[in-house]
ZAMARGU-4260 file (C-alpha; in steps of 0.2 Angstrom, whole numbers, plus 5000, padded with zeros to 4 digits):
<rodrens>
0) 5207/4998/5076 | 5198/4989/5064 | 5195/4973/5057 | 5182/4963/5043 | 5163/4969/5048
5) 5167/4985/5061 | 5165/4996/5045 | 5146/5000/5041 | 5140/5012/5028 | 5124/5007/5019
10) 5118/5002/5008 | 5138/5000/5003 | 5146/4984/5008 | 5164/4986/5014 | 5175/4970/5015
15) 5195/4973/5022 | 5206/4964/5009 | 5221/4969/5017 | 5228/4977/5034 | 5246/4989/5033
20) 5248/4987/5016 | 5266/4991/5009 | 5271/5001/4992 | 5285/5002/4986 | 5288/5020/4992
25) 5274/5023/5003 | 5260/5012/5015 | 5242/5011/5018 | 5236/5007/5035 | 5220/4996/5026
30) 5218/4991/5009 | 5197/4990/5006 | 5184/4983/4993 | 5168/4992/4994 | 5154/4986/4986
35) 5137/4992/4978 | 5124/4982/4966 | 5137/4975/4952 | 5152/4988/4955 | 5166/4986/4968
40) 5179/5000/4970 | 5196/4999/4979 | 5201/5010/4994 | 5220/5015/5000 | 5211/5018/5018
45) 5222/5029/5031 | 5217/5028/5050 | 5216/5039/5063 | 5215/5035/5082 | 5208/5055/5083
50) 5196/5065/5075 | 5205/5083/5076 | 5207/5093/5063 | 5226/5091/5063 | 5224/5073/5060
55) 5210/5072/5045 | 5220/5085/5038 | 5236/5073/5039 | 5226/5058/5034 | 5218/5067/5019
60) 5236/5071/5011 | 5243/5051/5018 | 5230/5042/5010 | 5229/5051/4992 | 5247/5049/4992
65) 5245/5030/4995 | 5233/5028/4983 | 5241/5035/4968 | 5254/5023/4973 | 5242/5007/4975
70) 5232/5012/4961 | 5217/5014/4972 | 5204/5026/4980 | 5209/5038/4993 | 5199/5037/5010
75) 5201/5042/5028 | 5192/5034/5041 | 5192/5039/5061 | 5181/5037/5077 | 5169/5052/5070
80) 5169/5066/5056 | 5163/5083/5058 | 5151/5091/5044 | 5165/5103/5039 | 5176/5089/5037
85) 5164/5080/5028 | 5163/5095/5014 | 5182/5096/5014 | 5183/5077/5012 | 5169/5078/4996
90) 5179/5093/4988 | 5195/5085/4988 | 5187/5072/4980 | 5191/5058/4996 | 5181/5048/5007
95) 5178/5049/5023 | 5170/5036/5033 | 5168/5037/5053 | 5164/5024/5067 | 5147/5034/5073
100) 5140/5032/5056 | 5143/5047/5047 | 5153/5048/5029 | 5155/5052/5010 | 5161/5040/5000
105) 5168/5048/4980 | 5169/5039/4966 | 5173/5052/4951 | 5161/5051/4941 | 5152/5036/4946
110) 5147/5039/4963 | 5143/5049/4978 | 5134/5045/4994 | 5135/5058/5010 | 5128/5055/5027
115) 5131/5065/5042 | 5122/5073/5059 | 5126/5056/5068 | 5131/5063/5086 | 5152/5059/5091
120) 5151/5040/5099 | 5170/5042/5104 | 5172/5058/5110 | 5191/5065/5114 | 5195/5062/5133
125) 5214/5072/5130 | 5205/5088/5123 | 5205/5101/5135 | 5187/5105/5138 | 5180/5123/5132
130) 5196/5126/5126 | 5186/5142/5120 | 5179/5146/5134 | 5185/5154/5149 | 5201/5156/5157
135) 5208/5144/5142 | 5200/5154/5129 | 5216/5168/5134 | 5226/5157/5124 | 5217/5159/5107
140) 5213/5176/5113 | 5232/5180/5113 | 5234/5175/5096 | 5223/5187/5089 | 5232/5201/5099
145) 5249/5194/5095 | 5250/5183/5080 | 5271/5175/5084 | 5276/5167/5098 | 5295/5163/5103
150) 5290/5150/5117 | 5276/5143/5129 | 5282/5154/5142 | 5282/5169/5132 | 5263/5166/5129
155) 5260/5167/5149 | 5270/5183/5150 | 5261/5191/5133 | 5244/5184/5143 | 5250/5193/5158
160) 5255/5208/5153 | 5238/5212/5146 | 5230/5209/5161 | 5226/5190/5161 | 5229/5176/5173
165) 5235/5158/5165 | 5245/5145/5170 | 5260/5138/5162 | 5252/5119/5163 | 5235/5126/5155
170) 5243/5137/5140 | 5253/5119/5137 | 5236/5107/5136 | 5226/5123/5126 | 5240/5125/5113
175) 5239/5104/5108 | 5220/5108/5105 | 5224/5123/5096 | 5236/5114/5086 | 5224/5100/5083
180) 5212/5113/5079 | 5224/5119/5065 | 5220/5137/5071 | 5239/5137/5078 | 5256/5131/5070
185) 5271/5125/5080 | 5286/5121/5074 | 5308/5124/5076 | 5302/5144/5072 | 5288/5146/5086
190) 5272/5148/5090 | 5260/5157/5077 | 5243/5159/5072 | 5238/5149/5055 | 5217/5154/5055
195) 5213/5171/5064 | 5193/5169/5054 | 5191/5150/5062 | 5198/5155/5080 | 5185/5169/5079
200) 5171/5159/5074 | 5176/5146/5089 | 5178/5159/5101 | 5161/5165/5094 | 5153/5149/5096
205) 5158/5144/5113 | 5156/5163/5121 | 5149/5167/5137 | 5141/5182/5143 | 5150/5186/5162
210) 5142/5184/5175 | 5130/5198/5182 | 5134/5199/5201 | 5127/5215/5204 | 5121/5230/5193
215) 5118/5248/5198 | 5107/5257/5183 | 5105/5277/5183 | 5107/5292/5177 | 5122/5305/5179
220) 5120/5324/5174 | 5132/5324/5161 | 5137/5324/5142 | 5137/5306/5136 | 5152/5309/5128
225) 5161/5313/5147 | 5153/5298/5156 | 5165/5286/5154 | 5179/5297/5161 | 5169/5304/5177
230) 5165/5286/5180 | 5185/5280/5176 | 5189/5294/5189 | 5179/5290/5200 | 5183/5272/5201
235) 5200/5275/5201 | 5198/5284/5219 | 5186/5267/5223 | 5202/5256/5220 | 5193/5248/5207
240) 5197/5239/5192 | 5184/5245/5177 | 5182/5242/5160 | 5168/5248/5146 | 5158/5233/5138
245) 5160/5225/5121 | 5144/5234/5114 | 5152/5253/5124 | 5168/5252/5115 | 5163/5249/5097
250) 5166/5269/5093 | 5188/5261/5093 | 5185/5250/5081 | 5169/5253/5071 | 5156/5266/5065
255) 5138/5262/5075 | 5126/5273/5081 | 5130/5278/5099 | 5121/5268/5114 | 5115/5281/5125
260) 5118/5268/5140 | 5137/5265/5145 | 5138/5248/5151 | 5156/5246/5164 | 5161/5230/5171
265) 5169/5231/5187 | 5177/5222/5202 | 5168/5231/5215 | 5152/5235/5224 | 5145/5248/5211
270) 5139/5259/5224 | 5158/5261/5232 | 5159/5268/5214 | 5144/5278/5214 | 5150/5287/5228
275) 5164/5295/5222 | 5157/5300/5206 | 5156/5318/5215 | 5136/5321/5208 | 5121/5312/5214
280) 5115/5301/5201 | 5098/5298/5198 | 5095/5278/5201 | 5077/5278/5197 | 5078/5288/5179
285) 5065/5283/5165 | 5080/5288/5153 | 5096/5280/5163 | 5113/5283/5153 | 5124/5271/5163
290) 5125/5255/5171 | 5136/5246/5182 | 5139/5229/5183 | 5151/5219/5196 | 5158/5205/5189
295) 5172/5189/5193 | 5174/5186/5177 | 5194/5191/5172 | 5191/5187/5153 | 5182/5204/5152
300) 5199/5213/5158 | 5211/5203/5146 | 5217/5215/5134 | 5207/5232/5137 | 5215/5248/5128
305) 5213/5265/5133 | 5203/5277/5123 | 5203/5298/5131 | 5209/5288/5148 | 5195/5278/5146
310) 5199/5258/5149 | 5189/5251/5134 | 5187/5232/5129 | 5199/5224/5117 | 5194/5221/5100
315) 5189/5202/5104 | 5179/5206/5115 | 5170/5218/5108 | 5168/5209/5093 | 5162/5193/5103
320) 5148/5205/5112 | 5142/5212/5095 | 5138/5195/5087 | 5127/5191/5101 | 5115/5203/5096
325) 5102/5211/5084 | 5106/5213/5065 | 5113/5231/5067 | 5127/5224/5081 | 5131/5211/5069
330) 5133/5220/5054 | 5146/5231/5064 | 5154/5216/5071 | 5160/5214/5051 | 5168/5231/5054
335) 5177/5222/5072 | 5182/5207/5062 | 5192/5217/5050 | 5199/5227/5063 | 5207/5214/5072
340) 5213/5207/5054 | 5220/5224/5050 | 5231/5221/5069 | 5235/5202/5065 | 5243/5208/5049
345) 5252/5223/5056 | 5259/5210/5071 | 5248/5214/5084 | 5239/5227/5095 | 5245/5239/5108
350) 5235/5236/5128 | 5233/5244/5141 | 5249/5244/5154
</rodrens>
C-alpha cells in the first residue's frame, strides 16, 4: 500500500527506510524518516487498508506499542482521517497522516503541524450506506432500546417485536458498520452497545423527517388533554396504524410547554380517520389543535409506547424530532437524551405490544 514518494505532507519530507519491520516481540508495517529544515524524526508507521473507527483505534494502540519497541515515533497512516480522529490522534500524542492529504504529525515538544478538511479520496465501497438512515437505522435504534444482544437473529426479533421491519442480511452488513463505528461491541459474550451518546449523535446527523403524503389540519371540540385518545379511538374503528409525533410526545419523557397542535402519523387516508372521530371537526379553524399526517415511512412506528392508551413515539424518536428545531426543543431534547440514558442503564425500555 505504500512505497517511497506516495506519502505527501508539506512542507515535511517523508522518505520510507524500511517496509514490515520486525522487533524482537512485536512488528511495524513501515519504518519512516521524516524530515524538516535540519531535524529528521523516526516513525514506527502502522497501516490501515480502512479508515473506520475500529481500525484507527487498532492502529493507534499497534503502532505506539511498536514504537516503544523500535525506539521510534508512533504513527498511523490510512486512505483518509476524519477531524475527530485527527483530535484523538493529537491527544494521544501520535500521528496521523492520510492519503487525501489530511494529517497531524507530533513530536513532543518539538513539533506539531495539523491539516485537515481535505474531502475522503477513497471512500469505503463495503460500508453499508446510511447505516443511519432509514430502514438500517433500526439497528442502532435497537441498541438504545435494548443495550445486550445474545445473537444476530435476536436483533431481528427485538426489531420486530417493536414494530419494525428488518432483514436478517441487512442487520448482518449494519452491525460490521456499527462495529467499525465502535458504537457496538461483538464478541464470544454478544452483541452490546459500547457508545449510546455517539450512536445518538450519528442518528442525529443522518435523520430524516418522513415523508408527508397527505395532512388533514383542524380543529376538534375537545380538551387538548383528550385529543389524542378520541383520535386513537377513532382510528382504531378506521383500521389504522397511528402514532403521536416526536415533538406530541415529549410530556413521557420531559417537561416542555404543551404544543396546542397534536401532530399523528398515520397509515391511512386521514379523512377515513376524521370520519369516525364521532364530532365534526372544523378543517378551516384559525386556531386548529391537530393535524394528521399519512405517511410510509415505518421508522416512525418502531418502538412507540403507550401513554393513557395513547400510542406515543419512543424516546429516539422523539429526541431525534426535538433537535431539529428551535432552541426551546433543543434544550428539552437534553431532558430526552438523559431519558434514554436513564433506560440504557436500567437494560432497556418497555414498547408497545
Amino acid at each position: 500500500m505504500l512505497e517511497d514518494g506516495d506519502l505527501k505532507f508539506p512542507p515535511l519530507q517523508i522518505a520510507l527506510l524500511e517496509k514490515e519491520v520486525q522487533g524482537e516481540r512485536l512488528a511495524c508495517d513501515a519504518l519512516l524518516e521524516v524530515s524538516w529544515e535540519d531535524q529528521s524524526f523516526r516513525f514506527a508507521a502502522e497501516i490501515k487498508r480502512y479508515s473506520s473507527e475500529k481500525s484507527v483505534a487498532d492502529a493507534l494502540q499497534q503502532a505506539r506499542c511498536a514504537a516503544d519497541e523500535l525506539s521510534a515515533l508512533p504513527m498511523v497512516i490510512t486512505p483518509w482521517l476524519s477531524e475527530d480522529q485527527l483530535e484523538r490522534l493529537q491527544s494521544e500524542a501520535v500521528s496521523g497522516i492520510d492519503l487525501s492529504g489530511n494529517g497531524v504529525l507530533v513530536v513532543p515538544g518539538k513539533l506539531l503541524i495539523a491539516k485537515s478538511g481535505k474531502p475522503n479520496a477513497y471512500p469505503d465501497t463495503r460500508a453499508v450506506k446510511n447505516v443511519y438512515e432509514g430502514t438500517s437505522s433500526l439497528v442502532g435504534r435497537v441498541f438504545l432500546a435494548r443495550p445486550v444482544f445474545s445473537s444476530v437473529n435476536e436483533i431481528v426479533e427485538e426489531i420486530q417485536n417493536r414494530s419494525g421491519s428488518i432483514t436478517q442480511p441487512t442487520v448482518s452488513k449494519a452491525l460490521k458498520q456499527l462495529e467499525a463505528d465502535l458504537t457496538i461491541w461483538r464478541g464470544k459474550e454478544g452483541i452490546k452497545l459500547l457508545q449510546g451518546d455517539k450512536l445518538l449523535d450519528r442518528l442525529t446527523r443522518d435523520w430524516k423527517a418522513p415523508e408527508r403524503l397527505e395532512t388533514i389540519t383542524g380543529k376538534l371540540n375537545a380538551p387538548i388533554e383528550k385529543l389524542g385518545q378520541l383520535i386513537s379511538t377513532a382510528a382504531k374503528k378506521a383500521g389504522a396504524e397511528i402514532v403521536m409525533s416526536g415533538s406530541s410526545s415529549v410530556e413521557a419523557y420531559g417537561t416542555m410547554a404543551r404544543e396546542e397542535l397534536f401532530e399523528i402519523y398515520c397509515d391511512v387516508n386521514p379523512v377515513k380517520i376524521i370520519e369516525n372521530v364521532g364530532k365534526k371537526a372544523d378543517l378551516s379553524s384559525r386556531f386548529p389543535n391537530f393535524r394528521i399526517i399519512r405517511t410510509d415511512s415505518p421508522i416512525v412506528h418502531f418502538d412507540k409506547r403507550l401513554k393513557s392508551r395513547v400510542p406515543i413515539a419512543s424516546p429516539v424518536q422523539c429526541y431525534l424530532e426535538l433537535m431539529q428545531g428551535d432552541k426551546r426543543e433543543k434544550e428539552t431534547a437534553l431532558q430526552v437524551k438523559n431519558f434514554i440514558l436513564r433506560e440504557i442503564e436500567a437494560g432497556g425500555g418497555n414498547f408497545q405490544r
